[in-house]
C-alpha positions in Angstrom: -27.0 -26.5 -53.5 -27.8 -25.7 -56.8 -27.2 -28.4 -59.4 -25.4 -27.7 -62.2 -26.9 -27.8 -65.6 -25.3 -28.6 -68.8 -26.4 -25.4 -70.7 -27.3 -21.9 -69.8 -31.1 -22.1 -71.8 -31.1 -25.4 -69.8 -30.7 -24.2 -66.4 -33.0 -21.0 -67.5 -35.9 -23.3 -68.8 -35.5 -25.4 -65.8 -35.5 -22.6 -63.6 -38.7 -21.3 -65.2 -40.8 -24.0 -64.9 -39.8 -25.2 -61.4 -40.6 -21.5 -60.0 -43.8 -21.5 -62.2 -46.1 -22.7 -59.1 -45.4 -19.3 -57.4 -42.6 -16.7 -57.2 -43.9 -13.8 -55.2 -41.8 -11.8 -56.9 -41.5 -12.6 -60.9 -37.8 -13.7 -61.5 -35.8 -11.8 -64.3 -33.7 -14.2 -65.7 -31.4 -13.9 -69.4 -29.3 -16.4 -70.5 -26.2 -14.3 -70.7 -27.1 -13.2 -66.6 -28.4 -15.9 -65.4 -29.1 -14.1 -62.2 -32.2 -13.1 -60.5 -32.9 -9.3 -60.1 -35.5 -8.1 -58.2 -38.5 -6.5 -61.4 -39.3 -2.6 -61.3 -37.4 -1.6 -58.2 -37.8 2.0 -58.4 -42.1 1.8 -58.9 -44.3 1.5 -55.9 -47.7 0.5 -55.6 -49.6 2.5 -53.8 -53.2 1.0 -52.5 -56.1 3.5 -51.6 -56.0 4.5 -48.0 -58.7 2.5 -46.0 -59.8 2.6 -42.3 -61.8 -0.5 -41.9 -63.9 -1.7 -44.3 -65.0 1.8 -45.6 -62.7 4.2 -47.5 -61.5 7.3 -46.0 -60.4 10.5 -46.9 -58.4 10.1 -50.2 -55.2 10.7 -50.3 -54.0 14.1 -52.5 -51.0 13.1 -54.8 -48.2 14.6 -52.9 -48.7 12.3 -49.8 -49.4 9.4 -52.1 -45.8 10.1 -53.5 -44.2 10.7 -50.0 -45.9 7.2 -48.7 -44.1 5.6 -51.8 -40.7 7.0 -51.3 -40.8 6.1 -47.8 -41.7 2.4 -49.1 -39.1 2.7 -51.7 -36.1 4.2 -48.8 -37.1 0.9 -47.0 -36.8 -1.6 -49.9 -33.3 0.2 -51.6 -31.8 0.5 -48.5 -32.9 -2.2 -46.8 -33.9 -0.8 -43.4 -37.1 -0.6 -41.3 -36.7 2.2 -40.4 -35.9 4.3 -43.0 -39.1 6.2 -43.8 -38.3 7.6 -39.9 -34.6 8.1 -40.3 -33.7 11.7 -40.2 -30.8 11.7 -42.8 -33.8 10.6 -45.0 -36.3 13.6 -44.1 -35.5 15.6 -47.0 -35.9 13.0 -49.2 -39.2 12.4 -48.3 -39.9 16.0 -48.7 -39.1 16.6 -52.0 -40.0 13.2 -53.1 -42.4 14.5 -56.1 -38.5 15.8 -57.4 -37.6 12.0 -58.0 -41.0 11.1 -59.7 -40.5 9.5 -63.0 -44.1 8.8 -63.5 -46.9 7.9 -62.2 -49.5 5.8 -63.1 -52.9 4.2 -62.8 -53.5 0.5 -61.9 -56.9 1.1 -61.5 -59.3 4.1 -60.1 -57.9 4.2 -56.6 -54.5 2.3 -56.8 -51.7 4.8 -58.4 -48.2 3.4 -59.2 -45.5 5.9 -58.2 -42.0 5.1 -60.7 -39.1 6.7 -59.5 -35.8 7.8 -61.3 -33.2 5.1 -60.0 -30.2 7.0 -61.0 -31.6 10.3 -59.0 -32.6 7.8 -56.1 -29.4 6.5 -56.1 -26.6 9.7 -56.4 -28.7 10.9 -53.3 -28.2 8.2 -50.9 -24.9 7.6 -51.7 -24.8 11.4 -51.0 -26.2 11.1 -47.5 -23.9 8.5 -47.0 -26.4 5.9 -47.0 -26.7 2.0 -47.8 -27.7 1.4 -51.8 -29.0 -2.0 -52.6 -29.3 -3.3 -55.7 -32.2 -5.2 -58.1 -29.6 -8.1 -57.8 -31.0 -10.1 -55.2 -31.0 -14.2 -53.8 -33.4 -16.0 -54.7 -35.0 -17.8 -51.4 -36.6 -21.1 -51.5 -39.0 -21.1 -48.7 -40.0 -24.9 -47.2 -43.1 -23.8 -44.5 -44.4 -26.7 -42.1 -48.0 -25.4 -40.7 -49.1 -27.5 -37.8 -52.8 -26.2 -36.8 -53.7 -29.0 -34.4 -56.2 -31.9 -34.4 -54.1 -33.7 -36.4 -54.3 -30.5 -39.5 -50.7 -30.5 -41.0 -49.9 -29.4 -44.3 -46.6 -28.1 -46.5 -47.1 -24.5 -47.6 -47.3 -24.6 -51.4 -47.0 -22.1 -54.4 -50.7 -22.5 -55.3 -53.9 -23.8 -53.3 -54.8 -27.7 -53.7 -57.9 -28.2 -56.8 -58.9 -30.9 -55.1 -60.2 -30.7 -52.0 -62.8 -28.6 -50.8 -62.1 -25.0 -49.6 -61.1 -25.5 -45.5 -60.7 -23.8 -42.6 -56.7 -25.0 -43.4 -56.1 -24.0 -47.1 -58.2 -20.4 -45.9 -55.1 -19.7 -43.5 -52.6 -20.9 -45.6 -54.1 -18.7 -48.4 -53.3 -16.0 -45.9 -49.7 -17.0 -45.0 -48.7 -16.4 -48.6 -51.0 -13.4 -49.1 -48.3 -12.4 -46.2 -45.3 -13.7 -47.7 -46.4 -11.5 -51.0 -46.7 -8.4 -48.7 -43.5 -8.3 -47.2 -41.6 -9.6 -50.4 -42.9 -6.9 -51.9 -42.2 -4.2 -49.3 -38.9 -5.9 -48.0 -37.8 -6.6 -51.7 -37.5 -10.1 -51.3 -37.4 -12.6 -54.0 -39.1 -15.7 -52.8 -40.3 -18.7 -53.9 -42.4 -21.7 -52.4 -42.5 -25.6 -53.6 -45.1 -26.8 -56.0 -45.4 -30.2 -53.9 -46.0 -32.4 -57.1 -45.1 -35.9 -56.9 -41.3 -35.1 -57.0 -41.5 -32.8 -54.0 -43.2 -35.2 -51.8 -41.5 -38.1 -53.0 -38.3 -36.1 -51.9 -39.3 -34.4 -48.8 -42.2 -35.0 -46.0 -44.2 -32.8 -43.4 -42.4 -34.5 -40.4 -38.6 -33.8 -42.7 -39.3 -29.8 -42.5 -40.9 -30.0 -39.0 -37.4 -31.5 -37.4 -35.3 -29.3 -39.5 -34.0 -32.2 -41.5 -32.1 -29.9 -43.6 -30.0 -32.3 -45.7 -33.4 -33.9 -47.0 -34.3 -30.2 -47.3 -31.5 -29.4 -49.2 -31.6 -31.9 -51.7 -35.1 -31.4 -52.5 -34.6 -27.7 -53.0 -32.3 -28.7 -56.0 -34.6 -28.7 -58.8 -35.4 -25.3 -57.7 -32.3 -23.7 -58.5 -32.5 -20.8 -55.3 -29.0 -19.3 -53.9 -30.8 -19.6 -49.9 -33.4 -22.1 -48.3 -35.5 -20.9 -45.8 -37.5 -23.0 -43.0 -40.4 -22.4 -41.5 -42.1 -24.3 -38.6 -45.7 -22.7 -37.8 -47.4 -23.5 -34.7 -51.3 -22.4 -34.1 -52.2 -21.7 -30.8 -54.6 -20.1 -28.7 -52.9 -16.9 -29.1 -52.2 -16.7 -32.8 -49.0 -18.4 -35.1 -46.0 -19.4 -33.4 -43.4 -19.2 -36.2 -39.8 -20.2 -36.2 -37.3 -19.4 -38.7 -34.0 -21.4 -40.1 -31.8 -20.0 -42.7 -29.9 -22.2 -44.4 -27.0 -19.8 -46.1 -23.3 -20.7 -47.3 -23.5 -24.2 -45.4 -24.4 -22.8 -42.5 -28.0 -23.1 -40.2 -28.8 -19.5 -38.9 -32.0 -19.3 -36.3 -33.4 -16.4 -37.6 -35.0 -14.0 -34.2 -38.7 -13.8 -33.4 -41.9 -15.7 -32.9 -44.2 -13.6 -35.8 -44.7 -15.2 -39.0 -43.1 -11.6 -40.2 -40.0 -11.5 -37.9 -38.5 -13.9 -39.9 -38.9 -12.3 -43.0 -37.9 -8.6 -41.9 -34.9 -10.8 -40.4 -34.4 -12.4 -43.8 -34.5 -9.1 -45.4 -31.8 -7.5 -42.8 -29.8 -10.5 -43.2 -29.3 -9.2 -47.2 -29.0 -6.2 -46.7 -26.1 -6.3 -44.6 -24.5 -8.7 -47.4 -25.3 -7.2 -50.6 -26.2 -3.3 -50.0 -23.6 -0.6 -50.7 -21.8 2.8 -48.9 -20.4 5.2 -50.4 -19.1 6.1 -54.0 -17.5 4.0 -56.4 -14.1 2.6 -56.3 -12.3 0.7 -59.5 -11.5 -2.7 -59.2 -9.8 -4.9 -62.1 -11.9 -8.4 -62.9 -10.1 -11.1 -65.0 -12.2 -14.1 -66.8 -10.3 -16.8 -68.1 -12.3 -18.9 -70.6 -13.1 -16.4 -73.2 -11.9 -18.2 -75.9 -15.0 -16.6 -78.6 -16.7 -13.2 -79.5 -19.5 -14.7 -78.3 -18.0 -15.2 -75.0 -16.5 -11.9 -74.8 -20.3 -10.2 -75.7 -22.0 -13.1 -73.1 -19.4 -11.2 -70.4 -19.8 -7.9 -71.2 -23.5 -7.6 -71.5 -23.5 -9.9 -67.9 -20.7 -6.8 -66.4 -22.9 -4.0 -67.7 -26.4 -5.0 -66.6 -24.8 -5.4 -62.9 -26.6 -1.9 -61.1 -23.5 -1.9 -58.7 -21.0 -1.2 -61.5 -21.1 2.7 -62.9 -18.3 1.7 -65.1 -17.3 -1.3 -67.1 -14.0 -0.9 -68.9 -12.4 -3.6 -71.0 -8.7 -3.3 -70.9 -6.9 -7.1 -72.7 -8.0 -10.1 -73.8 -4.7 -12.5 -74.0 -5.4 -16.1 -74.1 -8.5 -16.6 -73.5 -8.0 -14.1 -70.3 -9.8 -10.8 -70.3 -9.1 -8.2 -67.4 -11.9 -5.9 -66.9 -11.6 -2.6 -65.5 -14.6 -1.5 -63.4 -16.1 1.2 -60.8 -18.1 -0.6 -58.0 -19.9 0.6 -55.6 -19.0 -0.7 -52.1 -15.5 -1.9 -53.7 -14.3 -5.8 -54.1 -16.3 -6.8 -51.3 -19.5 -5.9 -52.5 -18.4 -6.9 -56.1 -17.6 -10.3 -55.3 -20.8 -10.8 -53.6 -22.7 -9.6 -56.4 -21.1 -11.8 -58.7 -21.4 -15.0 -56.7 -25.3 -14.6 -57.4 -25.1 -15.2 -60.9 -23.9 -18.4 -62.8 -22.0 -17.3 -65.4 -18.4 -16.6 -63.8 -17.0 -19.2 -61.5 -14.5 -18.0 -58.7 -11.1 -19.2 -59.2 -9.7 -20.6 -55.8 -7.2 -18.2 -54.2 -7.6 -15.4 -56.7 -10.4 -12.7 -55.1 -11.6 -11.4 -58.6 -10.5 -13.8 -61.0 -13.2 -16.1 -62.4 -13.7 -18.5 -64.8 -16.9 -18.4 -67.3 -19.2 -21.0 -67.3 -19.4 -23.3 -70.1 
């Protein structure tokens, strides 16, 4: 799905400026990671509490800091329902204890930063899932058919050229949505500028029946690990949405009619793949390729920025071969899913955790 490029600051630049319509979420991407990681995972916003259109009652700071771990427990864990679970009660209690700071986007809206590594040792203490900043990055192709003839392609920014409608007012709310949940879900999304390439590629009538060769192709120049499809229906009773995830060469109906389902399904579907139980357990990587210091340093600053690895251990480097000694959370499995996110290290065919680097 994603093409390959014939440098690293190639595919980076590319990657920039085909993302530059709108990513809900602003990609952190180095040339030595070349992975996406999901920015300032540990600090909250926390908007003033509102009922209506008047405020009421402010908040005092302690539940301010309660509501944001509660949003945080859902996003590093990846479940609902973890702000309700009761092996996460005493979290939520002493939350102030794993306050980093907190800070001040503007006179009512308070940023609540939270100390990842205290965050962490706890949940992995209460036996609970850990997930880390590395996330997919999901291209999201959205059909919106409001009747009368009104069909459009959701796009990263409103169209300049035509006149504020009844249309671009709802699809300005669709990705006011897709912000919300991104945010709260810890999601890393991202939705087509629909420029002249993009609608040379791919048509209205393509993502509306699922066409998802055409789909795949034109999410190429995009550079995302996941596509997802949306098909939006308006109706007398609200949005009809339905959901198609297109993950590993494989088309997964994704459950639920709410423009939302499919996202919180989205979000569960990660989860399950990339989030982490229990303490760590050492695992030895080998890279073949390293033929330079420099790609010795590009490997080892890639190893130690991964948040699932507490330990990252060099132990030869024969030939161009360099086995790595390391302490992963969630063991191989979780290690080799991790590492399939990025670009830089190639899986070697038959051989779980021997890669090859990328050129």
């Amino acid at each position: 799905m994603i093409e390959a490029q014939s440098s690293n600051s190639q595919r980076t630049r590319r990657l920039a400026a085909a993302a530059g319509g709108l990513v809900l979420l602003t990609l952190c991407i180095t040339e030595d990671a070349l992975s996406a990681t999901f920015p300032e995972l540990y600090s909250v916003i926390v908007a003033p509490e509102t009922t209506g259109v008047t405020q009421s009652r402010p908040r005092t700071q302690d539940e301010t800091i309660r509501l944001a771990m509660g949003q945080l427990l859902t996003r590093v864990t990846g479940r609902r329902d973890a702000p309700f679970e009761p092996q996460l009660a005493e979290m939520l209690r002493l939350a102030g204890d794993f306050v980093e700071q907190i800070g001040q986007l503007d006179r009512d809206t308070l940023v609540v930063r939270f100390n990842a590594s205290n965050v962490e040792s706890a949940l992995v203490r209460l036996e609970q899932p850990v997930w880390g900043s590395e996330r997919p990055v999901t291209m999201l192709w959205i059909a919106v058919d409001a009747g009368l003839g009104r069909r459009e392609l959701l796009a990263a920014e409103p169209s300049m050229t035509a006149p504020q409608s009844e249309l671009e007012t709802l699809l300005a709310g669709f990705r006011a949505e897709l912000a919300q949940v991104a945010d709260e879900r810890g999601l890393l999304l991202t939705l087509p500028l629909l420029d002249i390439e993009d609608m040379t590629a791919l048509s209205f009538a393509d993502v509306w029946g699922g066409f998802s060769d055409r789909v795949i192709r034109a999410s190429e120049r995009y550079a995302a690990d996941d596509i997802l499809i949306g098909q939006i229906r308006l109706t007398d009773f609200g949005a009809v949405t339905r959901w198609t995830l297109l993950r590993g060469g494989r088309e997964l109906p994704l459950p639920g009619q709410a423009f939302r389902d499919g996202l919180d399904a989205l979000a569960d579907v990660y989860a399950a793949a990339f989030s982490t139980l229990g303490s760590a357990s050492s695992a030895a990587v080998t890279i073949v390729g390293v033929d330079t210091l420099d790609d010795y340093g590009r490997v080892m600053r890639y190893l130690e920025s991964l948040s699932l690895l507490e330990a990252v251990e060099p132990e030869e480097l024969v030939e161009g071969s360099l086995r790595v000694r390391v302490a992963a959370r969630g063991g191989e499995f979780a290690l080799r899913r991790v590492l399939e996110l990025g670009e830089l290290l190639q899986p070697t065919p038959g051989n779980e955790l021997t890669y090859s680097l990328a050129p």
